[in-house]
C-alpha positions as protocol buffer text, in pm:
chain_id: "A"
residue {
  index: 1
  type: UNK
  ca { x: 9527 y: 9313 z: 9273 }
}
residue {
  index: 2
  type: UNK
  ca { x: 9186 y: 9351 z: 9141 }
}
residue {
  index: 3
  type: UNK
  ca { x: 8986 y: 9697 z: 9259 }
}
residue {
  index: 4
  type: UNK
  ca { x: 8740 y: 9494 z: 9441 }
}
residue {
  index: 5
  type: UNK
  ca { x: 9049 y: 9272 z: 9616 }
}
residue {
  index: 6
  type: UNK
  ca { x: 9203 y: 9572 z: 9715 }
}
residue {
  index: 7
  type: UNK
  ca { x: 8867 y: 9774 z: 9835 }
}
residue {
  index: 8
  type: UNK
  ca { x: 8785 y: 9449 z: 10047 }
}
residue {
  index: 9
  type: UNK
  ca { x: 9137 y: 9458 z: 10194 }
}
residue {
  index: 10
  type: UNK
  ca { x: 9137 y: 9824 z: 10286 }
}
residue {
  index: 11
  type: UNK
  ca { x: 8773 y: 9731 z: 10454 }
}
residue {
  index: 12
  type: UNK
  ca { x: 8933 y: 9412 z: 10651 }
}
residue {
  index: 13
  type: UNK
  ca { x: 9222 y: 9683 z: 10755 }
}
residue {
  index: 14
  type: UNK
  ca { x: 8921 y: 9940 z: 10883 }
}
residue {
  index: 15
  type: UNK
  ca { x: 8746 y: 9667 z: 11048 }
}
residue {
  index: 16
  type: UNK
  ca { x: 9073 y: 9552 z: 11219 }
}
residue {
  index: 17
  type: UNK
  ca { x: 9127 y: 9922 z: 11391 }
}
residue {
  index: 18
  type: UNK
  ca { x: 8740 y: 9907 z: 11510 }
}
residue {
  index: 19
  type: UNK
  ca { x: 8621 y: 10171 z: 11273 }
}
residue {
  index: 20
  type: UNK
  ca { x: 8219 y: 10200 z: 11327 }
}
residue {
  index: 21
  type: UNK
  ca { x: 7974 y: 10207 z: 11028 }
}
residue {
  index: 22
  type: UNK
  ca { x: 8152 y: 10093 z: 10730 }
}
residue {
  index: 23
  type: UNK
  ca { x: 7974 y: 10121 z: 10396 }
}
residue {
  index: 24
  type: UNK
  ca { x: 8138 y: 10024 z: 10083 }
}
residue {
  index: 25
  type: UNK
  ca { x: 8000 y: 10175 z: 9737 }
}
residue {
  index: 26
  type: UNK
  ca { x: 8005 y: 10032 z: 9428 }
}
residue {
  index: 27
  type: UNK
  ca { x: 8096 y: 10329 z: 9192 }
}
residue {
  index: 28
  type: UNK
  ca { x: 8174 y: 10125 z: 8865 }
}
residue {
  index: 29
  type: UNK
  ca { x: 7977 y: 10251 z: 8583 }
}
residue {
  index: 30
  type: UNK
  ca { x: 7877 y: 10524 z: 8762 }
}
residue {
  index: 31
  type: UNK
  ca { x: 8223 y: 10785 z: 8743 }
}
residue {
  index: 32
  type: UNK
  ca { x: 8586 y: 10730 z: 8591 }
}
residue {
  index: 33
  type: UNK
  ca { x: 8743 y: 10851 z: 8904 }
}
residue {
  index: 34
  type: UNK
  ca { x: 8784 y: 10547 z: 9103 }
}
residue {
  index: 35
  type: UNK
  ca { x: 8557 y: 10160 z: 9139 }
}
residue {
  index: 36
  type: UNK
  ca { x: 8481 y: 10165 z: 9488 }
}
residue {
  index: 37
  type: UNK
  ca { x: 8482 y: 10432 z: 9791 }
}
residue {
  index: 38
  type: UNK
  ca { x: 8465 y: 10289 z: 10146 }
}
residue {
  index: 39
  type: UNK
  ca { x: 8330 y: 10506 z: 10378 }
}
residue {
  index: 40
  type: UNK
  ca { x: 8388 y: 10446 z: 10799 }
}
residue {
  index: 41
  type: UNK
  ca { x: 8382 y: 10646 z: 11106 }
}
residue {
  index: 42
  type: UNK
  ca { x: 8603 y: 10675 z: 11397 }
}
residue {
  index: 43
  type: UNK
  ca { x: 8554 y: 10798 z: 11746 }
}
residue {
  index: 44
  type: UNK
  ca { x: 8796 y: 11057 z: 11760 }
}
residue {
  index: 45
  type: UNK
  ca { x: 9130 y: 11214 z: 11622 }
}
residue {
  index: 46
  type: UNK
  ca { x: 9346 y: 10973 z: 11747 }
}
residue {
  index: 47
  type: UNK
  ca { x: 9099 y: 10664 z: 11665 }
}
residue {
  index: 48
  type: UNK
  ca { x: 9078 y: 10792 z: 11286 }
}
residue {
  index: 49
  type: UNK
  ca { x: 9510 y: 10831 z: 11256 }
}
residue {
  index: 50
  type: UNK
  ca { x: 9505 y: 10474 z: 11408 }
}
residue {
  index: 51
  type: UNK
  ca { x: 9275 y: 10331 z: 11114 }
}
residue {
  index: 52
  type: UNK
  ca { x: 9443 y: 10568 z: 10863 }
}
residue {
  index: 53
  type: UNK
  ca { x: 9803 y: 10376 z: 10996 }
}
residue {
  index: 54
  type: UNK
  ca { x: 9667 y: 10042 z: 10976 }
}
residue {
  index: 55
  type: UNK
  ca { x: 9508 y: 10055 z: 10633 }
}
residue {
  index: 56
  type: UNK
  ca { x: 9849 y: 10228 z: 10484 }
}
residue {
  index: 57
  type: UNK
  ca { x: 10083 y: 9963 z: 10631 }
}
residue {
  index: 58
  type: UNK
  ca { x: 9824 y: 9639 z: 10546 }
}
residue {
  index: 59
  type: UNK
  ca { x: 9834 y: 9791 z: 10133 }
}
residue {
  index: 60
  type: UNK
  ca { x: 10178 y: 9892 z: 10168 }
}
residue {
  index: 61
  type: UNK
  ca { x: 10274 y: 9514 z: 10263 }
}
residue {
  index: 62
  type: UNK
  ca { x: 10020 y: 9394 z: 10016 }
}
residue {
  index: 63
  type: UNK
  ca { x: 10233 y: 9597 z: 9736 }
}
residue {
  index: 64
  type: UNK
  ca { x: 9978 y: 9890 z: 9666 }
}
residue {
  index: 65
  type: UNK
  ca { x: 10155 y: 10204 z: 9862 }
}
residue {
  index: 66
  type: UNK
  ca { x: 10235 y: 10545 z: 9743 }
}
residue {
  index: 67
  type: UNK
  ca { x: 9878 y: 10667 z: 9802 }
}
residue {
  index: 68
  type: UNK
  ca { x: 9796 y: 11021 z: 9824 }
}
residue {
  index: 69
  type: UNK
  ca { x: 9634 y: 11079 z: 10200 }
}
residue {
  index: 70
  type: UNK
  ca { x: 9478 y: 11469 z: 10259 }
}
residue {
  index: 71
  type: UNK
  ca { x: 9355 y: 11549 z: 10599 }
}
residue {
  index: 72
  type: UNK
  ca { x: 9571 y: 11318 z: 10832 }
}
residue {
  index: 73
  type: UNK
  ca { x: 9676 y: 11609 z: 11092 }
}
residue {
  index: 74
  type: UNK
  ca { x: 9328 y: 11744 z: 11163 }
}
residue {
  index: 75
  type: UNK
  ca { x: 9149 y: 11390 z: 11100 }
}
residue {
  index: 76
  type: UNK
  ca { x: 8818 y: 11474 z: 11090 }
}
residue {
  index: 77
  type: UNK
  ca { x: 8778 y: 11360 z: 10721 }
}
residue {
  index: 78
  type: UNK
  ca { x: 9084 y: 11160 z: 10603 }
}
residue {
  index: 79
  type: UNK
  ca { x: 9080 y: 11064 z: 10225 }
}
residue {
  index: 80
  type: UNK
  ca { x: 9297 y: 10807 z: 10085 }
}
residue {
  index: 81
  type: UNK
  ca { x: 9337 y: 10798 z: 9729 }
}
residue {
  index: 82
  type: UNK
  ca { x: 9440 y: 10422 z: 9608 }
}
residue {
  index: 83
  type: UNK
  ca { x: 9285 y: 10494 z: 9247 }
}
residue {
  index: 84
  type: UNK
  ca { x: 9068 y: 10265 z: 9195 }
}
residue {
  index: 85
  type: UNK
  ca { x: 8930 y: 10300 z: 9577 }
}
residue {
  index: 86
  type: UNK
  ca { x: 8885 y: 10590 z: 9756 }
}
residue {
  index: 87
  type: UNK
  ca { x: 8864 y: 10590 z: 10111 }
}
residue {
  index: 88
  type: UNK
  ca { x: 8680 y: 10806 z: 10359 }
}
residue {
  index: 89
  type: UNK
  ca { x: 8742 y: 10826 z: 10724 }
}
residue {
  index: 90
  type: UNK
  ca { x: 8542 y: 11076 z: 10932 }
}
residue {
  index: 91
  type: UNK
  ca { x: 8417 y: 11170 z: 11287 }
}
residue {
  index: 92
  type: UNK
  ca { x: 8078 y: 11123 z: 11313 }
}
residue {
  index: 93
  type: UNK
  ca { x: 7954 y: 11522 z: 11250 }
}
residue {
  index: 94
  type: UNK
  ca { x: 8175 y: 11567 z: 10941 }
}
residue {
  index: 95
  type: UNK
  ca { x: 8005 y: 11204 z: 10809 }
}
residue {
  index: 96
  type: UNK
  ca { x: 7650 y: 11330 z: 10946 }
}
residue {
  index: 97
  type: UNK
  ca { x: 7693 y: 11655 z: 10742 }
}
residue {
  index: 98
  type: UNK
  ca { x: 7854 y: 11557 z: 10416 }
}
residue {
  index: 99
  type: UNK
  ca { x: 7624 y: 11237 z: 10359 }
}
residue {
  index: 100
  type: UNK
  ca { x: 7850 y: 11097 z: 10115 }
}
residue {
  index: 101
  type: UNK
  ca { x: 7638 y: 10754 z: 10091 }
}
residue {
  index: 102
  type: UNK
  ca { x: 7310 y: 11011 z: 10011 }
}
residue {
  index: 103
  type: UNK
  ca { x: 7500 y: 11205 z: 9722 }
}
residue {
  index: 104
  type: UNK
  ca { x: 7603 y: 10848 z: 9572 }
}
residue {
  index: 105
  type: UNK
  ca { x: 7305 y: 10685 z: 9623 }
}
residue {
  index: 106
  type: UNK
  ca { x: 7305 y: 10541 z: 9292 }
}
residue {
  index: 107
  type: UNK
  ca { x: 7575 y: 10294 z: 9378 }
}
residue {
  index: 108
  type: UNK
  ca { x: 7546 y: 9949 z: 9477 }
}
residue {
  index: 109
  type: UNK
  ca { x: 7589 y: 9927 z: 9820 }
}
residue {
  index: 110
  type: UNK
  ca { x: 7840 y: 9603 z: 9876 }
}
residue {
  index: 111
  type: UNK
  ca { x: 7842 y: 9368 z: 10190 }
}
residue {
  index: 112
  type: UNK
  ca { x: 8081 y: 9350 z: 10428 }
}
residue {
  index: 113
  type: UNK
  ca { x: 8144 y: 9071 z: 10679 }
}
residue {
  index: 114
  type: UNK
  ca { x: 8477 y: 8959 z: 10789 }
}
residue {
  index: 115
  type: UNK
  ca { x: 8544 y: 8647 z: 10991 }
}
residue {
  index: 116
  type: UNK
  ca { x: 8685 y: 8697 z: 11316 }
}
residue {
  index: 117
  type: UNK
  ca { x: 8998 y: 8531 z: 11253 }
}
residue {
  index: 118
  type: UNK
  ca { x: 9074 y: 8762 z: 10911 }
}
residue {
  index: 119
  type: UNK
  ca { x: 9035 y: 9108 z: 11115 }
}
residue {
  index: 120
  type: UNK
  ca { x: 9243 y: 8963 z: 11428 }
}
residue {
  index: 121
  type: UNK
  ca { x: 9466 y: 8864 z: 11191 }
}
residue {
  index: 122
  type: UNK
  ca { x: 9522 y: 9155 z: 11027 }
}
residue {
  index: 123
  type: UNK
  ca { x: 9543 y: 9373 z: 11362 }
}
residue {
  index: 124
  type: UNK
  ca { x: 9779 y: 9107 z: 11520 }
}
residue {
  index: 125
  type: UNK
  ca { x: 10020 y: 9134 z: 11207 }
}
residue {
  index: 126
  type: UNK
  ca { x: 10070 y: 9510 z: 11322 }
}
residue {
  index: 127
  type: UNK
  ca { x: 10106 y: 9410 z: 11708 }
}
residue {
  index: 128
  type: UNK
  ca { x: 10345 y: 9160 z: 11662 }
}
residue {
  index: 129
  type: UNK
  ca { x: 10616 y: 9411 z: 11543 }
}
């Protein structure tokens, strides 16, 4: 699966759980660390475990597990390392303070929009186990 596959999947997964202010960075070019970071919020503890769950079991059936995740019991900033996209999901304060999209602000900044059907899809593929 190409980086930008994958980062778009992980965003679908995000969307699916209801996470709030999604922005996905473009970071080719720019670093050899990774090709895209996605960067959400979630409403509490509990909502941020919920989109952390969703977006490991959508890769993991995709066939792109064995991720590194650090901060998953205090979930206030969760990072998932895929490789070639990074993921970042944070309460509000901890996203307010850090600014990540400010300190990467030369990165393009790529579109997200999901149809209806792909992010019910993807949350009804959890449900219906």
């Amino acid at each position: 699966m190409k980086s930008s596959e994958k980062a778009m999947l992980i965003a679908q997964a995000a969307d699916a759980k209801q996470s709030r202010d999604m922005t996905l960075l473009d970071l080719q070019g720019l670093t050899l660390v990774t090709d895209y970071f996605l960067i959400a919020t979630g409403g509490s503890g509990t909502h941020i475990r919920a989109i952390v769950d969703h977006i490991r079991e959508t890769m993991k059936k995709n066939g792109a597990g064995g991720i590194r995740v650090e901060g998953y019991d205090d979930a206030h900033w969760v990072l998932m390392d895929y490789g070639d996209v990074v993921v970042h999901i944070m309460d509000a304060p901890t996203r307010e303070y850090f600014r990540l999209e400010e300190r990467w602000s030369d990165a393009k900044t790529v579109a997200l929009s999901f149809p209806a059907t792909v992010a019910a899809h993807i949350g009804a593929d959890r449900e219906s186990r």
